[in-house]
N, C-alpha and C positions, 0 to 999 in steps of 0.2 A: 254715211253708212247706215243702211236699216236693217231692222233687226227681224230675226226670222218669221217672227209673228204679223208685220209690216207687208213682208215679202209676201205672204200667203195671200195676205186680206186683201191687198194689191192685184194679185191674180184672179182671184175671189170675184171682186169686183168687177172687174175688168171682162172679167167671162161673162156677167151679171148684164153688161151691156152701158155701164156707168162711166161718161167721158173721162178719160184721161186727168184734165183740167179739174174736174170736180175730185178725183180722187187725191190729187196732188194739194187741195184750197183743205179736202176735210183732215189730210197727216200734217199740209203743211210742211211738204215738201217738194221738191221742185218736178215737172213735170217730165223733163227730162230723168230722172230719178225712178219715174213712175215707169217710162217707155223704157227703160233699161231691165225692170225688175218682171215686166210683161214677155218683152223676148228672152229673156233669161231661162235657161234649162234646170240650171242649179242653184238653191238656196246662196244666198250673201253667204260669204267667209271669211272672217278675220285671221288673215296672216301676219303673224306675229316678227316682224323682222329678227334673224338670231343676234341675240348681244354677246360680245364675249364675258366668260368670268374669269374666276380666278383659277378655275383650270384649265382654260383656255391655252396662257404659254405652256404649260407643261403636256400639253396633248402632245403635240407631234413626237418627242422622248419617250411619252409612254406607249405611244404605236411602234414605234420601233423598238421597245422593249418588248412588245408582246408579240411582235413579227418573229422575233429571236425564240423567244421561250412563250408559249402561248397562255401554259397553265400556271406562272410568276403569279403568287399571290397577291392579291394590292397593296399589304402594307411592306411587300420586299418593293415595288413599284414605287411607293411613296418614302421610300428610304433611299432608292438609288435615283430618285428623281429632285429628291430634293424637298418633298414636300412640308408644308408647315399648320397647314390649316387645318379644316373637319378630315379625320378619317373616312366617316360616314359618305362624305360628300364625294370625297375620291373613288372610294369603291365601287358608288353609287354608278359616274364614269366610266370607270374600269369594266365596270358592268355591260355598261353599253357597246364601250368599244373591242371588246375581248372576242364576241363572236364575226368581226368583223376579222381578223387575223385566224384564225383557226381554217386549216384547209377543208373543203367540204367534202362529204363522204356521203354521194348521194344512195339511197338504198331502193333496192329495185323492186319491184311487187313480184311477191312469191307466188308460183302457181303452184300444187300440188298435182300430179296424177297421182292416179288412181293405182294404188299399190307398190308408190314408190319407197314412201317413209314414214316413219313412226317416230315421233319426239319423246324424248324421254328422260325424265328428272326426279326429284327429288322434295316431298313435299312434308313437310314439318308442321303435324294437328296440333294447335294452340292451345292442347287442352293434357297435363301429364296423364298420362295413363297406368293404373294399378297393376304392381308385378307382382310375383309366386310368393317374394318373401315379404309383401305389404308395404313396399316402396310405391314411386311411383315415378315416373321420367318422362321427357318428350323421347317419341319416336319415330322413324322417319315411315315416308308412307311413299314407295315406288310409285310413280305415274308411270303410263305409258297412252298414248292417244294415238290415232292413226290421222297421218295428216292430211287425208282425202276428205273420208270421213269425219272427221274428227271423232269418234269412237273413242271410247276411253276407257283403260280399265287400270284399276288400282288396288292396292296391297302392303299393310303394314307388314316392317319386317324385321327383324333384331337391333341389328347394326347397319352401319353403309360402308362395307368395309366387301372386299371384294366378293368373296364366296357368297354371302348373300347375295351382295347386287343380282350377281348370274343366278343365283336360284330364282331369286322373286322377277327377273325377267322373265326365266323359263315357263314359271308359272302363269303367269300375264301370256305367253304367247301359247301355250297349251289352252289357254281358257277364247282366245280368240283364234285357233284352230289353223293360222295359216304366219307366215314370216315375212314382214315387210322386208323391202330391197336394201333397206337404208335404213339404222337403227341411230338417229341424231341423240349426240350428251352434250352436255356444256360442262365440260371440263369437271366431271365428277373424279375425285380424285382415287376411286375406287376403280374406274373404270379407264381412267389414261389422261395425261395434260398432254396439250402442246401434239409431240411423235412420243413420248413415251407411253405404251399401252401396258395395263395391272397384268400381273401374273396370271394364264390362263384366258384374257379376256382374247386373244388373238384365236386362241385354239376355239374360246365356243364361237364365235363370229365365223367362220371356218367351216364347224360343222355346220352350222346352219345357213351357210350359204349368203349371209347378206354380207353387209360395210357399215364400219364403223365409221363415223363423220362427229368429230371432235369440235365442234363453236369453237373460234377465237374468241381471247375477251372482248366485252362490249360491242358484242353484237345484238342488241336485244330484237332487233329485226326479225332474226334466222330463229329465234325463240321464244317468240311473243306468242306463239299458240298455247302453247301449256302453262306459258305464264298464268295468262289469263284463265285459263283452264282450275289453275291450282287458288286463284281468287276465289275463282266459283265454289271450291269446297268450300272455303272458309265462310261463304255467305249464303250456300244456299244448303250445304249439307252439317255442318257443323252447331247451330243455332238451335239451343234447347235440348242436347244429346247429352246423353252422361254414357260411361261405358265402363265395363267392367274389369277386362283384361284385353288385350291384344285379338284376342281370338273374337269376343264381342265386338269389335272397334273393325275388323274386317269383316263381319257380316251384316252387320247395320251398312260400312258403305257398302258389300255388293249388291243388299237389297235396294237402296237407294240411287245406285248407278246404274243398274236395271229399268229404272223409271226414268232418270235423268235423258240417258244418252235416247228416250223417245220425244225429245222435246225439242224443238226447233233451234237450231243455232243460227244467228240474226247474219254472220257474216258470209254462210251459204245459206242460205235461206230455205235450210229444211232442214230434217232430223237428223241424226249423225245414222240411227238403219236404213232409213232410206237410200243412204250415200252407201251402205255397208257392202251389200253383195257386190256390187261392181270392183269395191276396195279390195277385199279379199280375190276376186275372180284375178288379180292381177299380180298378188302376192305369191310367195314362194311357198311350195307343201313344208311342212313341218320334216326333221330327217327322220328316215327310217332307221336310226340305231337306238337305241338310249344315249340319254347323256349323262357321262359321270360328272356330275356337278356336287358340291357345297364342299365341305370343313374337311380334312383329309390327312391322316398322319399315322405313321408308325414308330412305336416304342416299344421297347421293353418294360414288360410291366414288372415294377417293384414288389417290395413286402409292405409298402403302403398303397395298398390296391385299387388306386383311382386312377384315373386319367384328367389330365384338364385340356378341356375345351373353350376357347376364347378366353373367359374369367373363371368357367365356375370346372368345379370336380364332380366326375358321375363314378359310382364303385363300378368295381369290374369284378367275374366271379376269380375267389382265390385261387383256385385251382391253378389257374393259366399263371402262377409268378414265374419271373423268371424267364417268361416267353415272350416272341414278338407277335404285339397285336397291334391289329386294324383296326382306328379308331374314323369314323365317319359321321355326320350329321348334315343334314336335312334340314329347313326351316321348322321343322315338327317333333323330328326323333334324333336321338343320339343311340348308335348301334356300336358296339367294339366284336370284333371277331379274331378268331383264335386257330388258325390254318382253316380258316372259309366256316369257321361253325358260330354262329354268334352265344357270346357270351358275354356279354350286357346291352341292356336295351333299358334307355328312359324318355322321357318326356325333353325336350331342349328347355330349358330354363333360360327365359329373358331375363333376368333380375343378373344383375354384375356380382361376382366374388361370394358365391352361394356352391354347397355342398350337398348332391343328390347320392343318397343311401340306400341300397336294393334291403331290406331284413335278411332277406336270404343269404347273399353278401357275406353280412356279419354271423350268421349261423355256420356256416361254412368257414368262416377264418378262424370261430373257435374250434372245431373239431378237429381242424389240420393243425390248429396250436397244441390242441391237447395232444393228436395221435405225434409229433413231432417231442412232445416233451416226454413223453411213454419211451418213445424208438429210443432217446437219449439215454435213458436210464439202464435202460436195456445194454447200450453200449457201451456206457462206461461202469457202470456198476452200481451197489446204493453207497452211496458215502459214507454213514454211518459205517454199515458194516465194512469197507475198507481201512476203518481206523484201527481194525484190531487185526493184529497179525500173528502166526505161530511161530514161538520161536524157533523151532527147528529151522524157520526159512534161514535166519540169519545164521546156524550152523552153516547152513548149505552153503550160502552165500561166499563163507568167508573159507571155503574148503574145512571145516572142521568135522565133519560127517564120514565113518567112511560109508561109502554108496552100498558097499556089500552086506557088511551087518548091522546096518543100522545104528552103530554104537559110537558113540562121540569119544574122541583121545583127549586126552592133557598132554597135552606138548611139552610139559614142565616134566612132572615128576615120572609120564610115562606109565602111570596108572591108567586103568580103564573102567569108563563109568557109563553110566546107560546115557544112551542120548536125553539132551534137555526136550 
């Protein structure tokens, strides 16, 4: 057997015009050796004949263990097999022969048209971000990419809890002007597993005219776009940013995604605008009604004159106690209304288990405390002065009075004395 450097120089030679005979006298080895290595297409190969080992007997038991159950751990395999030797060594095995028993699930190349779907998820910036009360937390960042184009446009937003989800979607598709056919999740649990779909999310799917399309798990095929997509933040938008609040942390990306999505994407082999107008020409208009979307509830409002919203409490004005208000919020604003008139309005505080206070509020729930303890007093009397009484009442009281001349009797001796 010669070795690959043999083979070459052999050829070498032989091309060179140098006998056979002479090149077999200068390795010193056989001629025939020489003529074989000459017509040969392919380098020498040492094939190793297979030896059995020591896991040898036990393979066939453990293929048929893993025909049964595929995902059998190797040291439940090496337990129900019998095994005694290396761990390591088995696993090592099991390794090997584990994707041979697994049925195959071949996966098809996705084509995208042009205004069919929009992939859509959820993407967690590796960096906490500063809230209202000097906290600070990870928060989640809506994707949404168009999957013609690949277009992208994204959005940090409180929670991932459903009212959000549909607001910060709405927003994403008001900022790209048109409604893909097909709005793809992977099973965000805000948005629906499996058939069960969140509260709400059927009605906006509905108005807006597209389909909801739920991923099974482990499909990462059907989701690989935005995967990769939400990498890219991490590596090409994230690196050297600091941010200040929420509201900074969305304006850095959309200035930055505004540059991004003009840059060539390698797997169409051009920029996501360029692919844009044809994507949109195929999409659905936007609906013509408004949408009542986000936080939405009614109560009666207490003599502790807040509302809560998610975690935190916003005041309401006093006046409205006792009445049913309309409490609503917005990724931006928390508005309470009071028969259609608004009557508090604040800022949405991101920060958990935090307490928003209008001044005015508090100005107003003294003046109804005060004018409220005034009407009291009013009604029942001053107390002081009802400690003191005329006796004549208690004449009255007990019939000792007579009513006509004012003069009090003794019931005893029947004398008559002026009233007490």
């Amino acid at each position: 057997m010669i070795t690959l450097e043999d083979w070459a120089l052999i050829r070498r030679l032989a091309a060179e015009g140098v006998p056979k005979s002479r090149i077999a006298a200068r390795l010193g080895i056989s001629r025939t050796t020489v003529i074989k290595a000459v017509s040969s297409d392919e380098p020498p190969r040492y094939d190793r004949a297979p030896q059995p080992t020591s896991f040898t007997v036990f393979e066939a038991r453990v293929r048929a263990l893993l025909e049964e159950t595929p995902d059998m751990p190797a040291t439940v395999l090496a337990e129900r097999v019998g095994w005694a030797g290396s761990i390591r060594w088995f696993s090592e095995n099991v390794r090997r022969l584990r994707p041979q028993q697994r049925p195959v699930d071949p996966a098809d190349r996705l084509v995208w048209e042009p205004g069919d779907a929009a992939q859509c998820d959820l993407w967690f910036a590796p960096r906490k971000i500063p809230l209202e009360d000097g906290s600070s937390t990870l928060l989640p960042v809506l994707v949404m990419s168009a999957a013609h184009s690949r277009f992208t446009l994204a959005r940090m937003i409180p929670t991932r809890k459903t009212e959000d989800l549909l607001l910060g979607s709405w927003e994403l598709l008001k900022q790209l002007g048109r409604v893909p056919r097909r709005l793809i999740w992977d099973n965000e649990g805000g948005i629906g597993r499996g058939q069960r779909r969140a509260e709400g999310v059927a009605a906006f799917m509905g108005t807006l005219a597209t389909r909801l399309v739920l991923l099974p798990p482990n499909d990462p095929e059907s989701k690989g776009l935005l995967e990769r997509r939400n990498g890219w933040f991490e590596t090409s938008f994230m690196p050297g940013r600091s941010f200040a609040s929420p509201a900074d942390f969305n304006t850095q990306l959309g200035g930055w995604l505004a540059t991004a999505n003009t840059r060539m994407v390698r797997t169409i082999g051009v920029a996501p605008t360029q692919r844009l107008e044809a994507d949109l020409a195929a999409m659905l208009p936007l609906p013509p009604i408004p949408l009542h979307l986000g936080w939405r509830n009614r109560i009666r409002l207490g003599r502790d004159y807040y509302v809560r919203l998610d975690t935190n409490d916003y005041s309401v004005n006093p006046a409205v106690i006792g009445r049913l208000v309309d409490v609503s919020a917005d990724l931006d604003r928390v508005r309470v209304r009071a028969d259609g008139r608004i009557v508090a309005e604040h800022p949405r505080v991101w920060a958990r288990g935090t307490t928003l206070t209008d001044p005015t509020h508090v100005e107003t729930a003294a003046v109804l405390r005060r004018r409220f303890q005034q009407d009291r007093r009013l009604v029942v009397g001053d107390p002081a002065r009802d400690l003191v009484r005329d006796l004549a009442d208690y004449d009255r009281a007990f019939g000792l009075t007579d009513t006509d001349t004012g003069q009090g009797v003794d019931t005893q001796d029947g004398d008559t004395q002026v009233g007490s």
